[in-house]
PAZAPA-4460 file (N, C-alpha, C; in steps of 0.05 Angstrom, whole numbers, plus 32768, in hexadecimal, padded with zeros to 4 digits):
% residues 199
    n_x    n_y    n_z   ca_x   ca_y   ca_z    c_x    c_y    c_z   seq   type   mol
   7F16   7EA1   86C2   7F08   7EB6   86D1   7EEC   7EAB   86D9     1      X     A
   7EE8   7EAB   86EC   7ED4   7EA0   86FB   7EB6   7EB5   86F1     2      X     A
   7E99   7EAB   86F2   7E81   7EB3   86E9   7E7D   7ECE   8701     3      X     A
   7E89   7ECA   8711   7E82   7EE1   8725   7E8F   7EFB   871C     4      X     A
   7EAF   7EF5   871F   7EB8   7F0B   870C   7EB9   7F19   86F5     5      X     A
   7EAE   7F01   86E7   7EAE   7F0E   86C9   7E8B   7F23   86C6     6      X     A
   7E7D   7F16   86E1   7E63   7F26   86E1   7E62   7F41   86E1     7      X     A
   7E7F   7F50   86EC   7E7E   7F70   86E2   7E87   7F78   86D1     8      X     A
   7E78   7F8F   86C7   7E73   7F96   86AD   7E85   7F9B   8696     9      X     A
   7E9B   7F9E   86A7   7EAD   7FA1   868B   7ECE   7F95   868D    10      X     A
   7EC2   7F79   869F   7EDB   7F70   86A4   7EE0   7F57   8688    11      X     A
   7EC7   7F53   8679   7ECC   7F45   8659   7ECB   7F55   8641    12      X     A
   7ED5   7F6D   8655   7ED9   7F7D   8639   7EBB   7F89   862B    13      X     A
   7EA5   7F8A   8637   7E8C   7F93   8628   7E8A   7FB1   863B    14      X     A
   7E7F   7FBE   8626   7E86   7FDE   8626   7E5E   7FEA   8627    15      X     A
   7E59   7FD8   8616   7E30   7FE2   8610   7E2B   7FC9   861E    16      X     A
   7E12   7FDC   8623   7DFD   7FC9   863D   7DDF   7FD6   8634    17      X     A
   7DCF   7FC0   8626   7DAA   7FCD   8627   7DA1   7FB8   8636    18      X     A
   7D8B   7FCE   8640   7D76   7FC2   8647   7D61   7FC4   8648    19      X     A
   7D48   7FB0   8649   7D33   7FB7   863E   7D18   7FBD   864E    20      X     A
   7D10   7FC5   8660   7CFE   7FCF   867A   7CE3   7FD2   867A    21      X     A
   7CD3   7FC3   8684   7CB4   7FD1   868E   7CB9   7FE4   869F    22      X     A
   7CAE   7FFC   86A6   7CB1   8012   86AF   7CA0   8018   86C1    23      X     A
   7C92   801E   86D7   7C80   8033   86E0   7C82   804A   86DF    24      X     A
   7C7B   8063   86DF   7C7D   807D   86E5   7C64   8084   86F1    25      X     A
   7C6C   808D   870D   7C59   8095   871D   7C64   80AF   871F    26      X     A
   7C55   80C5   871E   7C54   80E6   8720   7C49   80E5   8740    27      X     A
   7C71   80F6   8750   7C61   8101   8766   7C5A   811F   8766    28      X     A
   7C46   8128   8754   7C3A   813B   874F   7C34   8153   875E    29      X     A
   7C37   8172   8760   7C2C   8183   8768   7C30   819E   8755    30      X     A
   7C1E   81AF   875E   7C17   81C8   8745   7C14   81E0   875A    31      X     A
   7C20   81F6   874E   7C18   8210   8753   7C02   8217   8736    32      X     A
   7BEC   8220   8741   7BDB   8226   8730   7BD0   824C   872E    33      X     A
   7BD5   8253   871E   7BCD   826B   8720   7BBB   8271   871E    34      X     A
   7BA8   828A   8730   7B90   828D   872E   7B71   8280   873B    35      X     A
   7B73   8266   8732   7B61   8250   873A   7B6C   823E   8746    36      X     A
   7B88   823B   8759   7B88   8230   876C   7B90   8218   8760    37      X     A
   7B95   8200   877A   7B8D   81E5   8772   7BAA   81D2   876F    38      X     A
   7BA2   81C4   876E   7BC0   81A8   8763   7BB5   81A5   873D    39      X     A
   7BD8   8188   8743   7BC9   8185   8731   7BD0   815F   8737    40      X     A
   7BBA   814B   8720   7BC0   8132   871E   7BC8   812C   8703    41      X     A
   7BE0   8116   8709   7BE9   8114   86F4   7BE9   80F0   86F3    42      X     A
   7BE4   80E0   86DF   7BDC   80BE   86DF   7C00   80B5   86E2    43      X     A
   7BF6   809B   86E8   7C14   8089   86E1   7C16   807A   86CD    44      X     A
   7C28   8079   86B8   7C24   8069   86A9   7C33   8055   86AC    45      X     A
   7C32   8044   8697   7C46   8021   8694   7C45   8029   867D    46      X     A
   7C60   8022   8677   7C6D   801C   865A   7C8E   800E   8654    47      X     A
   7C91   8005   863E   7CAA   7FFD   863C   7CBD   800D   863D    48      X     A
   7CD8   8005   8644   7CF1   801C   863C   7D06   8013   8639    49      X     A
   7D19   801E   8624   7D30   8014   8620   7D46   8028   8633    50      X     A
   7D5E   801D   8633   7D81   8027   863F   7D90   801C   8635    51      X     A
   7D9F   802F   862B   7DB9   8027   8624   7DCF   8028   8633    52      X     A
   7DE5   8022   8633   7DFC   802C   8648   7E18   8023   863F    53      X     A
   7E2B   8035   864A   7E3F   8037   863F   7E62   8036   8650    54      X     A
   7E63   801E   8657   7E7A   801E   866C   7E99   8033   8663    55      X     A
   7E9B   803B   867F   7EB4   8044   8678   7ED0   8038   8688    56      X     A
   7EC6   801E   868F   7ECF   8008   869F   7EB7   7FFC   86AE    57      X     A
   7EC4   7FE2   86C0   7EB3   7FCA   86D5   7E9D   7FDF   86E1    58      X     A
   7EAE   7FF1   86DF   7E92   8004   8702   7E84   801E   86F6    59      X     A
   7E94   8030   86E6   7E83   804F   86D4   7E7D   804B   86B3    60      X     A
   7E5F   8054   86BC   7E52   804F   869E   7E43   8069   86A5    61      X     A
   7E37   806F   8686   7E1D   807B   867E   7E07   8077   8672    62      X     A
   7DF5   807D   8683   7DD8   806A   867D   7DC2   8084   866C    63      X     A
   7DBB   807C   8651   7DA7   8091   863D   7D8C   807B   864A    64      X     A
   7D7C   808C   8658   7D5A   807D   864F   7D53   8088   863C    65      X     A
   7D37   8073   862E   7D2E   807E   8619   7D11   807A   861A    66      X     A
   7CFD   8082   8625   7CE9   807E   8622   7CCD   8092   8622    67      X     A
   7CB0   8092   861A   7CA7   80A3   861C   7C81   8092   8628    68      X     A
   7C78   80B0   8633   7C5B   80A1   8648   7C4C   80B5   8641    69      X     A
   7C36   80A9   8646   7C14   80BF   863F   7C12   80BC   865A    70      X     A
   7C06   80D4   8666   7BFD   80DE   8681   7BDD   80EC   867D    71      X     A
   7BD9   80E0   8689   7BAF   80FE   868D   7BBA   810D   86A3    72      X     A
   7BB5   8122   869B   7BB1   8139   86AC   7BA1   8146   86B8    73      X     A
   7B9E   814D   86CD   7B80   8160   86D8   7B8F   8175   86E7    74      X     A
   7B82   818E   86E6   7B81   819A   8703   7B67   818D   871A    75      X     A
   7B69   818D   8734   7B65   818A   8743   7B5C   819D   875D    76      X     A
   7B44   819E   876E   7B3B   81AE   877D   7B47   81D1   8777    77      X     A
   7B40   81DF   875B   7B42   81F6   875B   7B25   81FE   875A    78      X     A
   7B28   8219   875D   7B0C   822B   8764   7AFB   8225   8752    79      X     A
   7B04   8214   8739   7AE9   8215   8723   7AEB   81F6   8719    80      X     A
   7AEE   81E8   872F   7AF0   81C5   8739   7B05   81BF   8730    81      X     A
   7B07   8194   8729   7B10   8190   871B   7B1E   8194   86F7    82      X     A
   7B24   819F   86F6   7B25   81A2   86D9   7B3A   8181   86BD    83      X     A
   7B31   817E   86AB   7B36   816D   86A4   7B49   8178   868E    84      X     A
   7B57   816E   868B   7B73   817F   8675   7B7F   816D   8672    85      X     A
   7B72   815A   8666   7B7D   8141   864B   7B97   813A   8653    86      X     A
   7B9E   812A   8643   7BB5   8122   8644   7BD4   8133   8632    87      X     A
   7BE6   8124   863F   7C09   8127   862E   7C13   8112   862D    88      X     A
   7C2B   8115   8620   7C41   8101   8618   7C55   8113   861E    89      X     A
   7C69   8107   8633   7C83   8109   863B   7C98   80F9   8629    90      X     A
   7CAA   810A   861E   7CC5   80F8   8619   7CD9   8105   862E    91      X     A
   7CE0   80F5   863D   7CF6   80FE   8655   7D17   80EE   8650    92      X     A
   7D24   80F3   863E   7D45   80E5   8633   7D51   80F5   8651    93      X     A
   7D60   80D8   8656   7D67   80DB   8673   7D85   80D0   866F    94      X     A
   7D9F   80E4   8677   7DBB   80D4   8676   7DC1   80D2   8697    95      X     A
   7DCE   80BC   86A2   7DD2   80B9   86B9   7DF0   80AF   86B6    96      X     A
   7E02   80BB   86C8   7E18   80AD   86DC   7E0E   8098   86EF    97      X     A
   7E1E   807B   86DF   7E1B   806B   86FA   7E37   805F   8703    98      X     A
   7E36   8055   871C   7E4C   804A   8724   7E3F   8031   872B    99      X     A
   7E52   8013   8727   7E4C   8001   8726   7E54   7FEE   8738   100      X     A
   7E3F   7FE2   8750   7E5E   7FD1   8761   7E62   7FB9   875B   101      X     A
   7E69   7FAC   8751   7E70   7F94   8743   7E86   7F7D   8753   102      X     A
   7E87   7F68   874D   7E9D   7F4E   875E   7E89   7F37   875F   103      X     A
   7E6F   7F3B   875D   7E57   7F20   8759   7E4A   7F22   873F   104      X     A
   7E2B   7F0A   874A   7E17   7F13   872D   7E10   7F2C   873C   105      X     A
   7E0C   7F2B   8747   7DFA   7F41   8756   7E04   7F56   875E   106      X     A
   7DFF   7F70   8744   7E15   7F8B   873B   7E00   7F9E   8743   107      X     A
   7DFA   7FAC   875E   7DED   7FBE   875F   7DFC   7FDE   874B   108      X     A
   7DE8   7FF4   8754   7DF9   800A   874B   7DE9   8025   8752   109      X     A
   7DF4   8035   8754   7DE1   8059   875A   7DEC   806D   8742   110      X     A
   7DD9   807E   8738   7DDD   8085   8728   7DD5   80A5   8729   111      X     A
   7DDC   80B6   871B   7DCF   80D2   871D   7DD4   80E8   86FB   112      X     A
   7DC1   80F5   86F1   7DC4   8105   86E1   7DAA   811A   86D9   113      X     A
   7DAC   811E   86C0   7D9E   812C   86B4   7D87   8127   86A8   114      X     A
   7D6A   812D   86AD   7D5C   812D   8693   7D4B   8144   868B   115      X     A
   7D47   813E   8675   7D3A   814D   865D   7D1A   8149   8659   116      X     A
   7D05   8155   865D   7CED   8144   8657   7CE2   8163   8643   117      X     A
   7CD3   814A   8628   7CC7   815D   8619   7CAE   8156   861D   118      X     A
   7C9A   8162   8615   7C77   8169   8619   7C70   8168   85F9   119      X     A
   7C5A   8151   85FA   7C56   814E   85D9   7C3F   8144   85D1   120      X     A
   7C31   813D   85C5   7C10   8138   85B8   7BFE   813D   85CC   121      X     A
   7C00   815E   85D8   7BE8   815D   85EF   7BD2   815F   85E8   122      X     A
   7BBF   8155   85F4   7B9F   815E   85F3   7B96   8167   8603   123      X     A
   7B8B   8178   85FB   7B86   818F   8614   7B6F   8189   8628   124      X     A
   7B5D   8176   861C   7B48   816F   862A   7B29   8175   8625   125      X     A
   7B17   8179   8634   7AFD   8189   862D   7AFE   81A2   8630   126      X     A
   7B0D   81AD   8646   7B03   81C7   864C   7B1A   81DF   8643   127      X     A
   7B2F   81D9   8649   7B44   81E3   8636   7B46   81EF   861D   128      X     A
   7B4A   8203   8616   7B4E   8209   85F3   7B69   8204   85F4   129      X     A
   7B81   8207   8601   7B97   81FA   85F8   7BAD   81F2   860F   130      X     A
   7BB8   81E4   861B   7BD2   81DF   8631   7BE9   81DD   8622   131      X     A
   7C01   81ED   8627   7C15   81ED   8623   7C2B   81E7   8635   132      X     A
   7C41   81D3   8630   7C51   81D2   8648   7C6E   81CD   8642   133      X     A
   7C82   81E8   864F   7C97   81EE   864A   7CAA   81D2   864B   134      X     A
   7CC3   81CB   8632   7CD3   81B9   8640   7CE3   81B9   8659   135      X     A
   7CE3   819E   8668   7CEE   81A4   8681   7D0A   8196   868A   136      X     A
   7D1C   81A8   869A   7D39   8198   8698   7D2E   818F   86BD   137      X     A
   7D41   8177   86BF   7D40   8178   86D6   7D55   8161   86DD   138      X     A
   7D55   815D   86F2   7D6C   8148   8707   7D5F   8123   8708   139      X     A
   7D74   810F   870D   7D64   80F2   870A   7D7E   80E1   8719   140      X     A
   7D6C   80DD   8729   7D7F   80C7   8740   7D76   80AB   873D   141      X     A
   7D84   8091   8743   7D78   807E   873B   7D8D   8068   874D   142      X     A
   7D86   8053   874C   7D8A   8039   875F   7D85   802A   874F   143      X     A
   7D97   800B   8755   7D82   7FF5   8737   7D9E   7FDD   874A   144      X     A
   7D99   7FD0   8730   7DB1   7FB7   8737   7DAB   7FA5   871D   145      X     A
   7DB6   7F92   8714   7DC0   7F88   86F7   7DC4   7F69   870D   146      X     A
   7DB0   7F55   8707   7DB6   7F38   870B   7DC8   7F2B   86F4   147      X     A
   7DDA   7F1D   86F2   7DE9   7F15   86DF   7DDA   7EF3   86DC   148      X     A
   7DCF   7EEB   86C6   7DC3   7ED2   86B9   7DE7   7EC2   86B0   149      X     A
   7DEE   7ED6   86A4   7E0A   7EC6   869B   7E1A   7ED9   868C   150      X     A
   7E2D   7EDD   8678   7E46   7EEC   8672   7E31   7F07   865E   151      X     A
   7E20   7F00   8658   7E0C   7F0B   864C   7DF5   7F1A   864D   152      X     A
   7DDA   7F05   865E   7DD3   7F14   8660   7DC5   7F20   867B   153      X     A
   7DB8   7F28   8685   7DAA   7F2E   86A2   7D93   7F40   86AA   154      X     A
   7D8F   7F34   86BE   7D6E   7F42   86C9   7D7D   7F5E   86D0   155      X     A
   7D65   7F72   86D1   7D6A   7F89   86E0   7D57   7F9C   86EF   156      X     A
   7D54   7F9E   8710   7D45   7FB2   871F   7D4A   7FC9   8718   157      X     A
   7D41   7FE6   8711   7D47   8006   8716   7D32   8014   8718   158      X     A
   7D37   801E   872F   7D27   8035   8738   7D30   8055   8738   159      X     A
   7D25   8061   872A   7D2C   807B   871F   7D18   8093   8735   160      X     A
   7D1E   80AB   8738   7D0F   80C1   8749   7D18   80D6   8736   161      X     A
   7D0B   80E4   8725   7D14   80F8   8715   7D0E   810E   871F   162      X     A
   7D11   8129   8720   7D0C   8142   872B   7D05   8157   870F   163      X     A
   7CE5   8153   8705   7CDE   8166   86EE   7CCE   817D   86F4   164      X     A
   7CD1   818E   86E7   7CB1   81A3   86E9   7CB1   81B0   86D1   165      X     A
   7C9B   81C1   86D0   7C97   81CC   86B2   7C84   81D8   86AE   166      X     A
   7C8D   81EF   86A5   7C6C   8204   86B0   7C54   820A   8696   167      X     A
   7C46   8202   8696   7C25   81FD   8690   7C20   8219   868B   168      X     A
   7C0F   8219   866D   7C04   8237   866D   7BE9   8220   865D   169      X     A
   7BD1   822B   866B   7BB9   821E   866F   7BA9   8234   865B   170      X     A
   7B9C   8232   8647   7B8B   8245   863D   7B6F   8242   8641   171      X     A
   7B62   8246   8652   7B44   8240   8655   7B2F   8254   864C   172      X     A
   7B3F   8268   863B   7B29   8285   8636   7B04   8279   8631   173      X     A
   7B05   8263   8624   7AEC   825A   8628   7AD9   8258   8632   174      X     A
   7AE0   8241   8649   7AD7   823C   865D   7AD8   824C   8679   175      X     A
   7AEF   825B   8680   7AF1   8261   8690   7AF5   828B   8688   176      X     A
   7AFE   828B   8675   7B07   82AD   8672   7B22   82AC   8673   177      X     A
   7B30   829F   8679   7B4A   82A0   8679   7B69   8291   8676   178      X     A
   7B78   829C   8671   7B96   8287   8670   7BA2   8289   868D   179      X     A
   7BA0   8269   8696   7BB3   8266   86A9   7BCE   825B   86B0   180      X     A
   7BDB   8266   86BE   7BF6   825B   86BE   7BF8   8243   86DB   181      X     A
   7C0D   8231   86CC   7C12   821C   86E5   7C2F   8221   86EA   182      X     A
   7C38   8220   86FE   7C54   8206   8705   7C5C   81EF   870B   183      X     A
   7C4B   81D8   8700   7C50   81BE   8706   7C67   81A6   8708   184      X     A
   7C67   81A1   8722   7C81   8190   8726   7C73   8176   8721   185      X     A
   7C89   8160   870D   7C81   8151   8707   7C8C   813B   8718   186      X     A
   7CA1   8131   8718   7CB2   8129   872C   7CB2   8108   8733   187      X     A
   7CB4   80FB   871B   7CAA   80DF   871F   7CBB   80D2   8726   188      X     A
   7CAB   80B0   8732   7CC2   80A0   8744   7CBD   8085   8722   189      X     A
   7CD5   8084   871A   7CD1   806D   8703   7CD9   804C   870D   190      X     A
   7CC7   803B   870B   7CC7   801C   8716   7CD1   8010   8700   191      X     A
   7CED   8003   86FB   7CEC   7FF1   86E5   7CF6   7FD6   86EE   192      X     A
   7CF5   7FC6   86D1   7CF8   7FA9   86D8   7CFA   7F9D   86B9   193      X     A
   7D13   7F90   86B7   7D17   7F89   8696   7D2F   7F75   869A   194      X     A
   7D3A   7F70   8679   7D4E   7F60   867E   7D62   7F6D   8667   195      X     A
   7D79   7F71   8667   7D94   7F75   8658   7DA3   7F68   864A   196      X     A
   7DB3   7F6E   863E   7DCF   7F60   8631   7DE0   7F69   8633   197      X     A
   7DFC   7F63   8639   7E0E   7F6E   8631   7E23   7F6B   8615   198      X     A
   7E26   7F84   8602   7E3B   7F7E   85EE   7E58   7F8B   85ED   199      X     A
***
């Protein structure tokens, strides 16, 4: 069997596939803000991330991400300015359908599913007495491709567009007199770049 063929995924019989990823997450961000108007900004982070995956032959697998990011948060041009509202931590466990086209090294694939994002060690900031933010389900489309190094192991491009939101209850009785509510779409485009194995 020639190195080209044996380059898809489960034509030597290997079933698990990780891999290991630098990530971007860029938030393409917007907010319904109650009351006081306004957007909101949300940072990009870099961080590592793992995937696992799980052939169910050469071409259909399922892909678990696993990773989690600190974001700063603000509102933005509302009636009582910028407001600064600390930061979160996202854990967003993401399962994806992919299909795989395979016959070279060079195994693109498109993928689509589900994710889950939880909201966790927030800080509410200066002005804030407390931000809360509901867990959010949402949709995750993705593109990538798997360079094959050899029977083992390989580079990998993926680019992920997730579809999140999650609605914000803002307590500012402090500062402001009151609790406000958000609807913020989170909606990030994820940049990765890593390398794999297959077993």
């Amino acid at each position: 069997m020639s190195h080209a063929q044996s380059s898809g995924t489960d034509t030597d019989g290997s079933k698990w596939q990780f891999r290991l990823r630098g990530i971007v997450v860029t938030p393409d961000e917007s907010a319904d803000i109650e009351a006081i108007g306004g957007d909101a900004s949300i940072s990009t982070a870099v961080v590592p991330e793992l995937d696992i995956s799980y052939f169910f032959d050469e071409n259909w697998s399922l892909e678990l991400i696993l990773a989690t990011t600190k974001h700063d948060v603000e509102a933005v041009g509302t009636s009582a300015g910028d407001i600064d509202l600390g930061h979160v931590w996202l854990l967003p466990p993401t399962l994806t359908g992919q299909y795989h086209f395979t016959g070279g090294n060079l195994v693109p694939y498109l993928g689509a599913g589900l994710n889950l994002t939880l909201f966790y060690g927030v800080d509410e900031g200066p002005v804030a007495d407390n931000v809360d933010y509901d867990t959010a389900l949402g949709f995750a489309f993705q593109g990538g491709f798997d360079y094959m190094l050899n029977d083992t192991w390989f580079l990998n491009v993926d680019i992920k567009k997730m579809f999140m939101g999650t609605d914000a209850t803002i307590d500012a009785t402090t500062a402001l007199g009151a609790t406000v509510g958000a609807d913020v779409d989170i909606n990030p485009w994820i940049f990765g770049f890593g390398v794999g194995v297959k077993l």
